[in-house]
N, C-alpha and C positions, 0 to 999 in steps of 0.2 A: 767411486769404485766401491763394489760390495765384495767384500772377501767374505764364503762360505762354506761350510764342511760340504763333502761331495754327499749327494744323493744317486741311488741306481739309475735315475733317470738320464742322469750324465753321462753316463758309458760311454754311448754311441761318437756323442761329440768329442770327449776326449782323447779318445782311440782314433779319431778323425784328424784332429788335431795332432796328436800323437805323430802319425803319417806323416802329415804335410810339415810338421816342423824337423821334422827329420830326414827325411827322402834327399833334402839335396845334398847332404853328407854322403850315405850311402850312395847314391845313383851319381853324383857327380865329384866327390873327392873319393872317397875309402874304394869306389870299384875302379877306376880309373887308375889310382897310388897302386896298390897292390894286384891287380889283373883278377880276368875271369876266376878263374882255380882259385885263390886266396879268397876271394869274395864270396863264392858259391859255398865255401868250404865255414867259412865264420859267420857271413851271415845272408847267404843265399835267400832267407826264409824271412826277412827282419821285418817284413808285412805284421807275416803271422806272429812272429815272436811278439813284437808289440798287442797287437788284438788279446794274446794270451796274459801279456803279462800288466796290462793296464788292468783289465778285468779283473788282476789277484791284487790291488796296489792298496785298496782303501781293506782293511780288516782290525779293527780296534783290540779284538782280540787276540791280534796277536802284534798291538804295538806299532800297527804300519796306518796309517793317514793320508786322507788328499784333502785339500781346499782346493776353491776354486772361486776365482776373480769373475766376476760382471764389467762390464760399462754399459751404463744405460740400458741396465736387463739383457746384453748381449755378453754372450762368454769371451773372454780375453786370453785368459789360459789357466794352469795349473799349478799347484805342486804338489809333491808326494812324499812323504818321508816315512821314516822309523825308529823308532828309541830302544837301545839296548840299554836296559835299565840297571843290569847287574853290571856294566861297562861305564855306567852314566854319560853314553854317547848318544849323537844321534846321524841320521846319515840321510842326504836329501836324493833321492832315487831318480825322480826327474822332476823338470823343470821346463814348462813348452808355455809359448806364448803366443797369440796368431801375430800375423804379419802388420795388421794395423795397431798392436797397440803393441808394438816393440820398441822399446827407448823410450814408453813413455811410462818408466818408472812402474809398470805393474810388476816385472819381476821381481822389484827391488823389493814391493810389498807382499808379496808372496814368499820372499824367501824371509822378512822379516817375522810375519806370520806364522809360519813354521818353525822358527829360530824361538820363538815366544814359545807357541807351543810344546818344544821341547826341552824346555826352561821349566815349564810345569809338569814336568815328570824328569824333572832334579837332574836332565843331560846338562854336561860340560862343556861338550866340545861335540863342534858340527864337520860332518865329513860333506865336502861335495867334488862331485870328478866332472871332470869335462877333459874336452880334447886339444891336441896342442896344434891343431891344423888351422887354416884359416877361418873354416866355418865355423868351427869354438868359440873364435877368437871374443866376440859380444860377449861369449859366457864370460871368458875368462874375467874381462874385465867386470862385468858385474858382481863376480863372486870377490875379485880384490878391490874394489867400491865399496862394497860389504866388509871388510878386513878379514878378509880369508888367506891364507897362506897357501902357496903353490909349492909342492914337492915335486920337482922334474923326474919323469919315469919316462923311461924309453920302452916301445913295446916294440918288437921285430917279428913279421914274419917271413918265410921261403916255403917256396913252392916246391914238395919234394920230390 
């Protein structure tokens, strides 16, 4: 596996990626759990949101990073993070791996990766969120594999 800084050439694929590892949360838990109205309403647009917000994720200048996994010169997936330096934190933004190389230990290295990386700009402590639903559920455990700590937060919505 080659772990490497993103180049603009990646865009395309990782906002691709982006989608497809995301979609079946949105289109078959979060719209489902909360109904039409709630889902229109938070993330009616989460297409687009992602297209925009992949596109802003690597900027060195202002402390935000992506890497990005190969196997066999095929892309695997990603991560993205950021260092608030006056904070000495750092915070992992997202985290997408395509479907054939899940479980096999590329997250693990990409989040170690990143964890390195912001070790060399003097972060302390790393923030990652995921969800407490079942399609998280992988996250979860590879982030406490990692010895990460879970703070229980409960988020509600109603439809008014």
């Amino acid at each position: 596996m080659l772990i490497r800084s993103y180049v603009r050439a990646d865009l395309a694929q990782l906002t691709e990626l982006t989608i497809e590892t995301f979609r079946p949360f949105y289109e078959d838990s979060f719209r489902p759990l909360v109904g039409d109205v709630i889902f229109a309403n938070q993330h009616g647009n989460w297409r687009d949101d992602y297209r925009k917000q992949v596109a802003e994720l690597h900027d060195p200048n202002h402390h935000k990073y992506v890497a990005v996994a190969e196997v066999g010169g095929v892309l695997a997936g990603y991560v993205a993070w950021s260092v608030n330096h006056a904070a000495r934190n750092g915070t992992i933004t997202i985290l997408a791996v395509t479907t054939q190389h899940r479980r096999g230990k590329v997250g693990t290295a990409l989040c170690e990766h990143a964890f390195a990386a912001m070790r060399q700009h003097n972060a302390e402590v790393v923030e990652i969120g995921t969800g407490g639903d079942d399609f998280h559920a992988p996250a979860r455990a590879l982030y406490e594999s990692l010895g990460c700590i879970q703070l229980p937060v409960a988020v509600y919505y109603r439809k008014l």
